[in-house]
DRENTORKOL-3810 file (N, C-alpha, C; in nm, 4 decimals):
REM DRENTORKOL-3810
@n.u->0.0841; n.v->-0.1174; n.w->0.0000; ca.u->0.0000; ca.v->0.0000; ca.w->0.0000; c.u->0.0889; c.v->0.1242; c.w->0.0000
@n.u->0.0801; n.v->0.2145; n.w->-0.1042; ca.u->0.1891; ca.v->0.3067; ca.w->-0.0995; c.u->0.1050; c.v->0.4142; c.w->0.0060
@n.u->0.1940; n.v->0.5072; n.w->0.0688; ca.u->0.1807; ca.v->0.6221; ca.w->0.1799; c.u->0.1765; c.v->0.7191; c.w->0.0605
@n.u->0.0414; n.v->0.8332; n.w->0.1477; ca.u->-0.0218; ca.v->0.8770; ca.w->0.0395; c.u->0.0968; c.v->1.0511; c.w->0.0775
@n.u->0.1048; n.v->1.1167; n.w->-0.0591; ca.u->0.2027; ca.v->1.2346; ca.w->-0.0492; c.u->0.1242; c.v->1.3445; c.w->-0.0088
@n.u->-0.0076; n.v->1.3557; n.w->-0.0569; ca.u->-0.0640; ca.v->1.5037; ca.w->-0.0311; c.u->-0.2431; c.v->1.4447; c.w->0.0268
@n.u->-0.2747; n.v->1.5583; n.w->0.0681; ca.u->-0.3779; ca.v->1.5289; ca.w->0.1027; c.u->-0.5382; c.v->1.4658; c.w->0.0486
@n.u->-0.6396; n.v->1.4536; n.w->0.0648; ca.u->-0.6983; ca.v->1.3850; ca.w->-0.0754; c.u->-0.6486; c.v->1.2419; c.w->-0.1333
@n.u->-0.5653; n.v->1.1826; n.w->-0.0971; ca.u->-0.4812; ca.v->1.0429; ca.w->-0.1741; c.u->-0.5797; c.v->0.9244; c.w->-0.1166
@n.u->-0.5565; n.v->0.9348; n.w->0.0353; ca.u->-0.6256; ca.v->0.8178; ca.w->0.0779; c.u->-0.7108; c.v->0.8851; c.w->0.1835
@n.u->-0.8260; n.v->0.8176; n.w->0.1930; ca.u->-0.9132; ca.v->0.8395; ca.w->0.3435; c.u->-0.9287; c.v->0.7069; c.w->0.4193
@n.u->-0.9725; n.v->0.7359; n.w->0.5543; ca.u->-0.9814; ca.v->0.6004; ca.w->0.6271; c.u->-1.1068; c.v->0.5869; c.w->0.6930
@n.u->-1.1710; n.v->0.5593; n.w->0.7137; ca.u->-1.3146; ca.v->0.4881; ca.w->0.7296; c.u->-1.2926; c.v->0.4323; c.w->0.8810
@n.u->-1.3476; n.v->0.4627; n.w->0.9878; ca.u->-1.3758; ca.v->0.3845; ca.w->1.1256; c.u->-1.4880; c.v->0.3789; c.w->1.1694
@n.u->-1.5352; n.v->0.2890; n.w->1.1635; ca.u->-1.6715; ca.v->0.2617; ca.w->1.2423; c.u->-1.6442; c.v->0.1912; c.w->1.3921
@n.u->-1.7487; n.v->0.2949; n.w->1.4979; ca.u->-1.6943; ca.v->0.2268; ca.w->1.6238; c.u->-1.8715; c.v->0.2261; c.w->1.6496
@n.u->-1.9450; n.v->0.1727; n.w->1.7658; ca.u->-2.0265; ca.v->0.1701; ca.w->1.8473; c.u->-2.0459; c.v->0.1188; c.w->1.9910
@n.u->-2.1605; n.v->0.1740; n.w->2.0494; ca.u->-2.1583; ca.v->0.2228; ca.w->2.1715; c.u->-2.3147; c.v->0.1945; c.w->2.2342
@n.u->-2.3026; n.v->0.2099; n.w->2.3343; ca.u->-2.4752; ca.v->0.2239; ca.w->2.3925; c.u->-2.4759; c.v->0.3384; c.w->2.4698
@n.u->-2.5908; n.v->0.3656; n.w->2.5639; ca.u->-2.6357; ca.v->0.4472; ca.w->2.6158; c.u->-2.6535; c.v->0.3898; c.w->2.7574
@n.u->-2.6761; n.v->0.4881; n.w->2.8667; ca.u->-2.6972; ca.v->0.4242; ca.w->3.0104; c.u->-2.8119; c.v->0.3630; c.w->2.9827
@n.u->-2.8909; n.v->0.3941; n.w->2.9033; ca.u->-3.0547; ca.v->0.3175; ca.w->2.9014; c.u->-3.0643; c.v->0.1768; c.w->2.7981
@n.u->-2.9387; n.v->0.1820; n.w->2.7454; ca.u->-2.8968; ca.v->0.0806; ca.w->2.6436; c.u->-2.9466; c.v->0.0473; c.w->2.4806
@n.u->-3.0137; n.v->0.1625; n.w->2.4469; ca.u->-3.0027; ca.v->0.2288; ca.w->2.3566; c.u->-2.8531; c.v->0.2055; c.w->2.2880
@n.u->-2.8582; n.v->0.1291; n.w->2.1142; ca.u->-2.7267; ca.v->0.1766; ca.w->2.0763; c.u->-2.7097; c.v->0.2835; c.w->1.9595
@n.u->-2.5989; n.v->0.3368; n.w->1.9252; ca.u->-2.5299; ca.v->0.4205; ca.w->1.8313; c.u->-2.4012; c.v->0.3796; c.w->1.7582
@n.u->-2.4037; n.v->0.4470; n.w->1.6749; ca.u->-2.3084; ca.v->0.4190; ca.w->1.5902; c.u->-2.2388; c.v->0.5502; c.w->1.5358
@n.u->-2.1069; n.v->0.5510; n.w->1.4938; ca.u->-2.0541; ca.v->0.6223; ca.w->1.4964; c.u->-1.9338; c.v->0.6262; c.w->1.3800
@n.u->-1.9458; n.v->0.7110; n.w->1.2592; ca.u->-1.8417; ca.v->0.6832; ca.w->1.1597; c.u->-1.7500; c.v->0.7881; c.w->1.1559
@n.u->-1.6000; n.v->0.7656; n.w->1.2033; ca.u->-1.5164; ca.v->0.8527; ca.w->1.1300; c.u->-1.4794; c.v->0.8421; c.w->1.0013
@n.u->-1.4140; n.v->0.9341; n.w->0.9294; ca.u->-1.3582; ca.v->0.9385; ca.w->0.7709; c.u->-1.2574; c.v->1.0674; c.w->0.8372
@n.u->-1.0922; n.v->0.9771; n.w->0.8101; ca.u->-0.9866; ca.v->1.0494; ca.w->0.8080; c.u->-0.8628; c.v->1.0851; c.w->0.7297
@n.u->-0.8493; n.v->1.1591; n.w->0.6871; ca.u->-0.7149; ca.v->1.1854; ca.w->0.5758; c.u->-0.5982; c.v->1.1515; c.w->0.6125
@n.u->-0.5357; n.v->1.0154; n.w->0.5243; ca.u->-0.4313; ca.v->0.9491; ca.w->0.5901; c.u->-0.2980; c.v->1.0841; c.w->0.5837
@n.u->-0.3156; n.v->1.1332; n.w->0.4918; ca.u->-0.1686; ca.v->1.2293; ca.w->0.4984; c.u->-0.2057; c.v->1.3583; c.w->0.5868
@n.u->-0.2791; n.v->1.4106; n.w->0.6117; ca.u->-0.3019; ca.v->1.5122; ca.w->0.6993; c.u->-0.3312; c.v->1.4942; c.w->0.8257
@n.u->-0.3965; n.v->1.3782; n.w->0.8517; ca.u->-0.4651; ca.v->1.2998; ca.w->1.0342; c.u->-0.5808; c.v->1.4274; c.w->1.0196
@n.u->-0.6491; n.v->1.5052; n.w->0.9040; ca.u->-0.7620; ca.v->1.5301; ca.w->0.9596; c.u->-0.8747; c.v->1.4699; c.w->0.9525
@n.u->-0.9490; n.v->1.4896; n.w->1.0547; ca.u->-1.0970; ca.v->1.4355; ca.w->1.0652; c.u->-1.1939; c.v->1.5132; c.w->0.9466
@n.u->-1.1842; n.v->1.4328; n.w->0.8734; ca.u->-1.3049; ca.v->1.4942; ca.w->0.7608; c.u->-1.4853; c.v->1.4801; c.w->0.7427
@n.u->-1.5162; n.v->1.4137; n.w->0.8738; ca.u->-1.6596; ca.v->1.3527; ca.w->0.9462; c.u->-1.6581; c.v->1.2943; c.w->1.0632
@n.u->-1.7069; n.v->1.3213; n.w->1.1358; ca.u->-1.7512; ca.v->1.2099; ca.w->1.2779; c.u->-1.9157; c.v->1.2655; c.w->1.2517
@n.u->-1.9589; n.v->1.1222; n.w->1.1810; ca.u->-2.1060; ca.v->1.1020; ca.w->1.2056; c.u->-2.2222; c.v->1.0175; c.w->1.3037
@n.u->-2.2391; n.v->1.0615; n.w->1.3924; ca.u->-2.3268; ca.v->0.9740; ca.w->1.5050; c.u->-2.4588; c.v->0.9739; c.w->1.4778
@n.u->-2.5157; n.v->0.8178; n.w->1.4858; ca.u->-2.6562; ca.v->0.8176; ca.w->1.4684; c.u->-2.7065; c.v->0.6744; c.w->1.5037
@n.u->-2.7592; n.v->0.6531; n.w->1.5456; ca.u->-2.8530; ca.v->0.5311; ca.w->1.5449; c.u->-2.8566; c.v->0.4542; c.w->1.4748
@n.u->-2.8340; n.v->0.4570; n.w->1.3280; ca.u->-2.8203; ca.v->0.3443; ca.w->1.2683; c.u->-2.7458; c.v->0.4252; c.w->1.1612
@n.u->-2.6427; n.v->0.3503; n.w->1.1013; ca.u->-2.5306; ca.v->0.4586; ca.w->0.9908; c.u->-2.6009; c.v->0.3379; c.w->0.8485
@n.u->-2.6660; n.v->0.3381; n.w->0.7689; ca.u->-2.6534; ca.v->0.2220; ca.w->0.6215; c.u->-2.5384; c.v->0.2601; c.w->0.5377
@n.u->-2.5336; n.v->0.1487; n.w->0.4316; ca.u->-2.4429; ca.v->0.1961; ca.w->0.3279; c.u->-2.4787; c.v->0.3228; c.w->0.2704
@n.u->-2.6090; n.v->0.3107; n.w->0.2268; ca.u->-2.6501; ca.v->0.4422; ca.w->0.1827; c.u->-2.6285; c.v->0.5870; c.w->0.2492
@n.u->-2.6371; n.v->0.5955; n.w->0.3467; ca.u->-2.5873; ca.v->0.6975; ca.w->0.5016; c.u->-2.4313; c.v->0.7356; c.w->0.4238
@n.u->-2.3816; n.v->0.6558; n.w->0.4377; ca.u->-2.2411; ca.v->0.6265; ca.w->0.3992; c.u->-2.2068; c.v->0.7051; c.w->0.3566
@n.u->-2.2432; n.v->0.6330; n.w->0.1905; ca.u->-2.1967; ca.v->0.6882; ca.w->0.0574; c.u->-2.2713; c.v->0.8340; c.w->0.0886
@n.u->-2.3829; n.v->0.8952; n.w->0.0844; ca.u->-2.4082; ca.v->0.9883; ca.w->0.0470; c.u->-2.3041; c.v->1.0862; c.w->0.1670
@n.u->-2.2483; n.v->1.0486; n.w->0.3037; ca.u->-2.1643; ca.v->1.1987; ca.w->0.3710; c.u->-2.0187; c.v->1.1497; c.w->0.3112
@n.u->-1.9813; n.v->1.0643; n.w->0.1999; ca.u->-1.8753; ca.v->1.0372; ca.w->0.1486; c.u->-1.8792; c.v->1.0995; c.w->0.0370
@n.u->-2.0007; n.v->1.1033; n.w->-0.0244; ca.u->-1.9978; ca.v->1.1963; ca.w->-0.1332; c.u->-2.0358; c.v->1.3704; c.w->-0.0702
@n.u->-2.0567; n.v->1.4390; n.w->0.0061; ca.u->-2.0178; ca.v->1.5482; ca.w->0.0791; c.u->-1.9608; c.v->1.6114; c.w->0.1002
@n.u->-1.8274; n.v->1.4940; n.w->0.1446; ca.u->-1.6674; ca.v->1.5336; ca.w->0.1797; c.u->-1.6194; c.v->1.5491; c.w->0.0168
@n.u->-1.6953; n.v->1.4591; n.w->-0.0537; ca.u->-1.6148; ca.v->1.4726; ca.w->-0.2147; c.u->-1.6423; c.v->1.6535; c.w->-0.2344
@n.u->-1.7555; n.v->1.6526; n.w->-0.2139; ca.u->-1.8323; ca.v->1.7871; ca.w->-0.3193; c.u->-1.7443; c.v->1.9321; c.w->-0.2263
@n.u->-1.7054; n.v->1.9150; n.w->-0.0785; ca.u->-1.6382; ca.v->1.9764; ca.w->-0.0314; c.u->-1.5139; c.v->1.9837; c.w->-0.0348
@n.u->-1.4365; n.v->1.8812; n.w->-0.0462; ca.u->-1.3095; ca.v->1.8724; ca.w->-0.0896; c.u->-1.2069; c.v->1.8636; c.w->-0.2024
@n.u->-1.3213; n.v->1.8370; n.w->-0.2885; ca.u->-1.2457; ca.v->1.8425; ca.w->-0.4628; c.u->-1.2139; c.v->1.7193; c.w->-0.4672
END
């Protein structure tokens, strides 16, 4: 996997989840820029789909070039 030179090259995708004191769960997606370490989303919600996904992946596109 080559290390990306400028920013925009690669992003990284983390999905973590969690509950609530009432046990209620959430979910939670980062998307991070491997050459910069910035956070380009932290999305929390109740249920994230592919569709969820793609469309704040296409977001970061329309915002970021």
């Amino acid at each position: 996997m080559a290390i990306p030179q400028g920013p925009n090259q690669r992003w990284s995708l983390y999905f973590l989840s969690d509950s609530l004191s009432d046990g209620r769960r959430f979910r939670v997606l980062c998307v991070i820029d491997d050459f910069s370490r910035e956070c380009l989303a932290c999305v929390v919600d109740t249920s994230l789909s592919g569709q969820r996904v793609a469309r704040e992946l296409d977001n970061i596109t329309r915002v970021r070039g």
